[in-house]
DOPA-736262 format. One line per 3 residues: number of its first residue (from 1); their letters; for each residue x, y, z of C-alpha. Coordinates in steps of 0.5 Angstrom, whole numbers, always signed. Example, Ala and Ser with C-alpha at 12.3 -4.5 7.8 and 13.67 -1.06 7.14 Angstrom:
<rs>
1> AS> +25 -9 +16  +27 -2 +14;
</rs>
This chain:
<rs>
1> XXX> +74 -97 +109  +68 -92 +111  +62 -96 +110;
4> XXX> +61 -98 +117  +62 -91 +119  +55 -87 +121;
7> XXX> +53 -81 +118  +56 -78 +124  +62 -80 +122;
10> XXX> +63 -79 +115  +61 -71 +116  +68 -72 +121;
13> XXX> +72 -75 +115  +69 -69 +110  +70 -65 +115;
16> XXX> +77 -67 +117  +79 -66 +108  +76 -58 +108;
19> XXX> +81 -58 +114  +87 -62 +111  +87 -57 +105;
22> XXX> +85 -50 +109  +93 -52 +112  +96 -53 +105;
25> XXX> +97 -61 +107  +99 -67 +102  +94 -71 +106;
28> XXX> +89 -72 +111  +93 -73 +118  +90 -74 +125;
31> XXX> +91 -68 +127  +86 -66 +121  +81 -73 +125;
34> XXX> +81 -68 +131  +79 -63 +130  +74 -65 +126;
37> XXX> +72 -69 +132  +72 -63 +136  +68 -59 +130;
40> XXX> +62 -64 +129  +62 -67 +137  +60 -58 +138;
43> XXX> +55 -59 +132  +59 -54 +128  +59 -57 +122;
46> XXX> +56 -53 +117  +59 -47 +120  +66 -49 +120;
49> XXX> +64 -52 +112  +62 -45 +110  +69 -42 +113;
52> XXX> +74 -47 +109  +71 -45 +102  +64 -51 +103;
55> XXX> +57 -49 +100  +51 -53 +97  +55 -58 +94;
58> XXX> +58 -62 +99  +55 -58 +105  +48 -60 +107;
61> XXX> +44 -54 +108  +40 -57 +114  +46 -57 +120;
64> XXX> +45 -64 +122  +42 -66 +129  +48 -68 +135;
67> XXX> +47 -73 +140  +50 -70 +147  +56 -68 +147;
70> XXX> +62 -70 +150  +66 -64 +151  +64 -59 +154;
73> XXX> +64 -51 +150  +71 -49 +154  +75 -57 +153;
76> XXX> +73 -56 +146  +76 -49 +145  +82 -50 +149;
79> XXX> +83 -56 +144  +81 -53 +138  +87 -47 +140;
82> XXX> +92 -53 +142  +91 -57 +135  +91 -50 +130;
85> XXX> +98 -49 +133  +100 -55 +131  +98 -55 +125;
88> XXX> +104 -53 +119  +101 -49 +114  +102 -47 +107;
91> XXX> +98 -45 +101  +92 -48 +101  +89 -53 +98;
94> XXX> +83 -54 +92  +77 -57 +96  +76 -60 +89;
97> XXX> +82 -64 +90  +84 -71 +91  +88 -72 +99;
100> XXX> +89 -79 +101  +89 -81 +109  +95 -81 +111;
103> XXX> +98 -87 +113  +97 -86 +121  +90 -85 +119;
106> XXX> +88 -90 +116  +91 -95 +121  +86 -91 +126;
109> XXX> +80 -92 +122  +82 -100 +121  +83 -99 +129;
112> XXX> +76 -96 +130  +73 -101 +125  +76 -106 +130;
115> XXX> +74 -103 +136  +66 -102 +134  +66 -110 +133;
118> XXX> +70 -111 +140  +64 -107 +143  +59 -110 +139;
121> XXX> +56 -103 +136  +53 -103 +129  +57 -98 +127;
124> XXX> +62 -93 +128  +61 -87 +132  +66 -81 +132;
127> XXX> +68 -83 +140  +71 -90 +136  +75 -86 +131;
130> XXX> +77 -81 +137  +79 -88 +142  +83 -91 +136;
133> XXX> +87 -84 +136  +89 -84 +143  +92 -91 +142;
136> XXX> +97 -87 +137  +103 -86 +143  +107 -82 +139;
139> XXX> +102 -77 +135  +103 -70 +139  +96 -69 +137;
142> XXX> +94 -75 +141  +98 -72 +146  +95 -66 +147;
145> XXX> +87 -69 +149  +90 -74 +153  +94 -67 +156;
148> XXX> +87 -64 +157  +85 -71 +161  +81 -74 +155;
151> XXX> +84 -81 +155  +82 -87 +152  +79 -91 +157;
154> XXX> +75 -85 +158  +72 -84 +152  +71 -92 +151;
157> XXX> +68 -91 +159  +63 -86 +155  +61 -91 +149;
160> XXX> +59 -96 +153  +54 -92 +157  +51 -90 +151;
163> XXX> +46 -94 +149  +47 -99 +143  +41 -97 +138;
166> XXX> +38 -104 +137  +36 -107 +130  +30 -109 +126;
169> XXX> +29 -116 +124  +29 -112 +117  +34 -108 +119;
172> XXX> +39 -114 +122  +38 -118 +116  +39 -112 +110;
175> XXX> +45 -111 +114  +47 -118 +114  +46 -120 +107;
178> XXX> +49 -113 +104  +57 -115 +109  +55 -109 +114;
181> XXX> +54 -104 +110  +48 -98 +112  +46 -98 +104;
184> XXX> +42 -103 +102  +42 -103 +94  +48 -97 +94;
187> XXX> +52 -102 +98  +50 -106 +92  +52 -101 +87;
190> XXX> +59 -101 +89  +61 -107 +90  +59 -108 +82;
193> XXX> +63 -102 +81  +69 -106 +84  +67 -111 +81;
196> XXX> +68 -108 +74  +74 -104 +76  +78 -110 +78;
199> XXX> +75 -114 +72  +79 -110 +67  +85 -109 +73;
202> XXX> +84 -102 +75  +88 -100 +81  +82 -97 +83;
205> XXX> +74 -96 +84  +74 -90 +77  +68 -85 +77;
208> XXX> +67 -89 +70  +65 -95 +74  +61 -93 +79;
211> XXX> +57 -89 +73  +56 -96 +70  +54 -99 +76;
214> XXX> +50 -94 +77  +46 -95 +70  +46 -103 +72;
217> XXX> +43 -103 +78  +38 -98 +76  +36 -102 +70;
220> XXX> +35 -109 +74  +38 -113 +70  +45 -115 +73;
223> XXX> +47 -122 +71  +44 -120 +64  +48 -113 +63;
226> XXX> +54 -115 +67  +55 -123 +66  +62 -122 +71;
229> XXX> +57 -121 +76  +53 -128 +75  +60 -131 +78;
232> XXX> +61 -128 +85  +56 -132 +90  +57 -127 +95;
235> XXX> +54 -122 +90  +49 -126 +88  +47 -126 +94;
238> XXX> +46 -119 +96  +41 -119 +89  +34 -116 +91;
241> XXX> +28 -120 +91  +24 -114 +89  +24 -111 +83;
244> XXX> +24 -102 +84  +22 -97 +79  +27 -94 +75;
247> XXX> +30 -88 +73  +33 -89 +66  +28 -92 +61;
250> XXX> +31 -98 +58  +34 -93 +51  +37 -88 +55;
253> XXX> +41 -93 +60  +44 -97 +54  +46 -91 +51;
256> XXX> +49 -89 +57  +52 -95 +59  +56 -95 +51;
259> XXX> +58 -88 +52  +61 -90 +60  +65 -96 +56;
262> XXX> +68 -91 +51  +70 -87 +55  +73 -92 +61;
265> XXX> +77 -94 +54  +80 -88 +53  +82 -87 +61;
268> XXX> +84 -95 +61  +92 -92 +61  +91 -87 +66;
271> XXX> +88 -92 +70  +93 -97 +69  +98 -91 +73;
274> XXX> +94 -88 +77  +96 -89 +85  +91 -93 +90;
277> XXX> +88 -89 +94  +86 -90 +102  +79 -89 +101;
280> XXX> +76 -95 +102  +74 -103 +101  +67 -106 +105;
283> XXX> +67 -108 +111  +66 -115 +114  +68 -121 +119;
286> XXX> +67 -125 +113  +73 -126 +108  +72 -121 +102;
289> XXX> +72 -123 +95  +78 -121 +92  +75 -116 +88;
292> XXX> +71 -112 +95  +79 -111 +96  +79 -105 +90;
295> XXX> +80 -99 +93  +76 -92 +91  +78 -86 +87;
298> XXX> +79 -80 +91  +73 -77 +86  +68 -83 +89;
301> XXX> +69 -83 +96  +68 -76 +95  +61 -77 +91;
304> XXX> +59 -82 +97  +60 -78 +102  +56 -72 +99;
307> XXX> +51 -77 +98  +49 -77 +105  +48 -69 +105;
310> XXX> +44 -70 +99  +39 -75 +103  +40 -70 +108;
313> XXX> +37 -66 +104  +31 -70 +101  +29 -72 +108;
316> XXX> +30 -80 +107  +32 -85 +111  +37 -88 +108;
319> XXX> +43 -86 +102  +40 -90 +95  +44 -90 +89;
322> XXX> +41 -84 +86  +43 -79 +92  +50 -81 +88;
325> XXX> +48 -80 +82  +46 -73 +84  +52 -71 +88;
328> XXX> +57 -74 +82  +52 -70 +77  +54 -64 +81;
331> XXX> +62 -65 +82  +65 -61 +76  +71 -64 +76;
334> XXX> +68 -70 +75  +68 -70 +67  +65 -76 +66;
337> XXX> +58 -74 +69  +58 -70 +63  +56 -75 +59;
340> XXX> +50 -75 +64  +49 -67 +65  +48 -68 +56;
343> XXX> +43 -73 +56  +40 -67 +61  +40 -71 +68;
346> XXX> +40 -66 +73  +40 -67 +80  +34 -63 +80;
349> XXX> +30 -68 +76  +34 -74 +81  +30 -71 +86;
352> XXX> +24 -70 +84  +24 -77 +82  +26 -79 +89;
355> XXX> +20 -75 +92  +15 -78 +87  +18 -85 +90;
358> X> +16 -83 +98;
</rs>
């Protein structure tokens, strides 16, 4: 669901789940997208990341650069008041908790997704989400923008004034071959995460899955390590053509991939009752394999959108699987990134190999 989501707008989701558990919700609702729109559009990322309990893990330390905003200081805050009283409250939730997107919001993403492709935009903006939101004639918190004059065709009015960054030959055909995903080989990583979460019929993609895909792809030796993969074409197809250094040495990998097998193992039944989340499949105009259909954890979702503030932080152009290895590594909660944390792999190291690759 979010793999066609810009950086920008992955930091709208992040901010939009600090939101939802600052008021105590059960779920992500559209309320919580719009302010976090609000927050982003004004640049207020890493403040409003530090106020609801988000430091150095999950909030990058480097305020990311915006684009022009689209409201102007004195809209934003008359909004901003406007959706506070709106918002319900109750205790608090742990940011380390799983939140799924209500149903409201998912139908706005799948809405916004449809939107992107209808304007023929690489990817989608927070002014797509925004637009897709102001379609939902009975959200009182849609109301409220359109109250303030902020309409849908006013917003679909600024997207197409704004100039559709163009892509390179290289750019085209990597986003192509990879079904509209901006990661390259971490595209590829999830799609054998859910490839080996579907195999073993998970209703979900488990940190355990993303773990081995992780130590797979690394290696190189994909059809070799993982035979399941040597029968999905389209995967296949999304193969690299050239060979990259890798992280883990070749013994290390494989006692990291049996330790990974054992303990998804011991989690297969709780895997077998635990409920889909709303977080995510890979985007495409092509039909999808059945296993791209598996949805994320709440834990996995999390570790690809921390990822992207780790690239941040590291200054590279593009999110690679190391970057979610580093943010598995640093979520506490997500137990099996122990076994890792064992065998002595920090984030630290991570980074120090991913500079030396510049």
């Amino acid at each position: 669901m979010f793999d066609k989501f810009s950086d920008r707008a992955r930091r709208l989701i992040f901010l939009a789940r600090l939101k939802a558990g600052q008021r105590g919700g059960s779920a992500i609702e559209l309320e919580d997208l719009l302010t976090a729109f609000v927050i982003e559009d004004r640049g207020g990322f890493l403040d409003a990341g530090s106020k609801w309990g988000e430091s150095g893990t999950w909030v990058s330390q480097n305020e990311p650069a915006t684009s022009k905003s689209f409201l102007a200081p004195e809209t934003a805050a008359a909004l901003l008041t406007k959706l506070e009283a709106l918002s319900p409250r109750s205790q608090p939730v742990m940011n380390s908790a799983e939140m799924p997107l209500s149903q409201a919001s998912q139908n706005a993403i799948t809405r916004a997704d449809a939107l992107c492709d209808e304007m023929q935009r690489s990817w989608i903006e927070p002014l797509n989400l925004l637009a897709a939101i102001l379609e939902h004639r009975n959200s009182k918190a849609a109301q409220i923008f359109r109250d303030g004059g902020i309409t849908r065709e006013r917003v679909i009015d600024s997207i197409r004034k704004q100039t559709a960054p163009a892509l390179s030959e290289q750019t085209r055909t990597t986003a192509t071959s990879n079904i509209g995903s901006p990661y390259g080989r971490t595209s590829l990583v999830l799609a054998l995460a859910k490839l080996k979460a579907w195999t073993r019929g998970a209703v979900t993609v488990r940190a355990e899955d993303l773990l081995a895909a992780l130590v797979i792809e690394d290696k190189g030796a994909i059809v070799r390590d993982f035979p399941e993969a040597g029968q999905q074409p389209e995967l296949l197809a999304r193969l690299p053509l050239a060979l990259h250094a890798s992280f883990f040495g070749p013994d290390l990998a494989q006692d990291l991939l049996a330790k990974v097998e054992a303990i998804r193992a011991e989690t297969r039944k709780e895997a077998a009752s635990e409920k889909p989340s709303a977080c995510v499949g890979i985007a495409s105009h092509e039909p999808l394999p059945p296993y791209a259909l598996t949805p994320m954890s709440d834990t996995v979702h999390r570790a690809f959108i921390a990822s992207t503030h780790i690239q941040d932080e590291l200054e590279q152009s593009e999110t690679r699987p190391l970057h979610v290895m580093a943010a598995l590594l640093e979520d506490q909660s997500c137990k099996p990134a122990q076994v890792f944390r064992d065998a002595g792999i920090t984030r630290e190291k991570i980074a120090a190999f991913l500079k030396a690759e510049k």
